[in-house]
N, C-alpha and C positions, 0 to 999 in steps of 0.2 A: 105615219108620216113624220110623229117626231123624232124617231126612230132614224131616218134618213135626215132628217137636217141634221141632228148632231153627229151621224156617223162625217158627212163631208164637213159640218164644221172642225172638227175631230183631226180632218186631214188636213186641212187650211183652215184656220180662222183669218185669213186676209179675205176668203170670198166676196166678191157683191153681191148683195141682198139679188141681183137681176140674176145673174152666172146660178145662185145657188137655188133660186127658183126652177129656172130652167133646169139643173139638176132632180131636184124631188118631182117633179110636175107639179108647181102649184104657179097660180100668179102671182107677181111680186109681190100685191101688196098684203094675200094671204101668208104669202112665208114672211114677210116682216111683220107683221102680227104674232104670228107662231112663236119666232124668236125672239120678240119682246117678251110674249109669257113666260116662253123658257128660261128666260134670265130674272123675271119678277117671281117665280114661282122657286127660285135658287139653282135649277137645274143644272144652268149655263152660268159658271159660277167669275168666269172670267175668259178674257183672250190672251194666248201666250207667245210668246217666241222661243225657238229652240238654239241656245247657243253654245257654239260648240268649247269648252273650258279650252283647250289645247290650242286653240286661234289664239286665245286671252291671257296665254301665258301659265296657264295650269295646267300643263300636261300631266299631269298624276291623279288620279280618284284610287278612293279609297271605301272601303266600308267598313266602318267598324262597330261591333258588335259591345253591348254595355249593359255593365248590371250598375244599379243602386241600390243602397240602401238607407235610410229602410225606405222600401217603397211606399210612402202615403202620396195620398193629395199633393200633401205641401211642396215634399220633395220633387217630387215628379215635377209639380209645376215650375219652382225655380228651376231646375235644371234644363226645362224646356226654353223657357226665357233665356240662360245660359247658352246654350246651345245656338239657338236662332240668331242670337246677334253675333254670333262667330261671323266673317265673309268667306273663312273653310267654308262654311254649310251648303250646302246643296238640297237636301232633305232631311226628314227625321219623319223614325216610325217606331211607337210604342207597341211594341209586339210583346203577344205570350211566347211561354215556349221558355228555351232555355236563356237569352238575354230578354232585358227589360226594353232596349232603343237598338234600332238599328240606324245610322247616322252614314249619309253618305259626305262626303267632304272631297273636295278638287284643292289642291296643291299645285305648286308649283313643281318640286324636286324630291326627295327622301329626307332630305333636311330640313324643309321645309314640313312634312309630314310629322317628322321625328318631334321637331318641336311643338307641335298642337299639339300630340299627344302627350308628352311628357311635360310641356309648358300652362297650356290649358286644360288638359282632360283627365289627366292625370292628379294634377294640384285640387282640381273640385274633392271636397270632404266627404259626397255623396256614391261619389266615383266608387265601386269596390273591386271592380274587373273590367278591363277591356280586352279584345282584340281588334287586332286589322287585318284585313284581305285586301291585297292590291287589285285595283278590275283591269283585266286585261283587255276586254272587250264588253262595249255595251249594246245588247242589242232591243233599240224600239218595240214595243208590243205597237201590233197596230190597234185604230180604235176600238175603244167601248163600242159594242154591237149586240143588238136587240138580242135577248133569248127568246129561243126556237119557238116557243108559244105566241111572242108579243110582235114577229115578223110578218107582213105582209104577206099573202097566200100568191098576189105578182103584184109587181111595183109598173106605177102608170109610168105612159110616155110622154 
């Protein structure tokens, strides 16, 4: 059952606690129970909005891929700090593999691009490589959903 609340909250977090009962088949007041724990228990770690950068005048994303060094603790951490307070930023992910972060950032233009990188990302003393990849397309994963062992054998009406 928790399984079905978070996949519809997944889809809308604007639901009412009523709409989203009648959804899983619970009564309301056992689904707002349910999703109070989910949220005391960290599950349900927040509500979002999806906004589209290219309304807001950032028609460009970008990804770029980053090594530092040396990588410890320390650095990692300030550059993480670094990073997040960019208003480029959109996300960050310290991946294995061949780069250290993968950074997605929204711009305005190429100019605009040109200069995070060369102005911001480049000047950091940690920096020792980047690339960029312009996105040409992004496309949503739909939600998080139960693995096959942890799904209902049939869902009520």
């Amino acid at each position: 059952m928790d399984w079905q609340i978070l996949e519809e909250l997944q889809n809308d977090a604007t639901l009412p606690n009523r709409t989203l009962a009648d959804r899983v088949g619970l009564a309301a007041s056992s689904c707002l129970q349910r999703v109070r724990r989910l949220r005391e228990q960290g599950v349900i770690r927040g509500s979002h909005i999806d906004v589209d950068p290219a309304a807001t005048g950032l028609a460009l994303e970008a990804i770029v891929s980053i090594n530092v060094r040396p990588h410890t603790r320390e650095v990692v951490d300030q550059f993480r700090k670094f990073v997040l307070a960019q208003p480029e930023t959109r996300s960050l992910l310290h991946v294995s593999g061949q780069a250290d972060f993968l950074l997605h950032v929204a711009v305005a233009d190429t100019a605009h691009l040109q200069g995070f990188l060369v102005d911001k990302l480049a000047s950091r003393p940690e920096v020792r490589h980047f690339t960029s990849s312009i996105v040409l397309e992004q496309v949503h994963t739909r939600a998080l959903t139960a693995p096959a062992h942890l799904r209902p054998k049939r869902r009520r009406k």
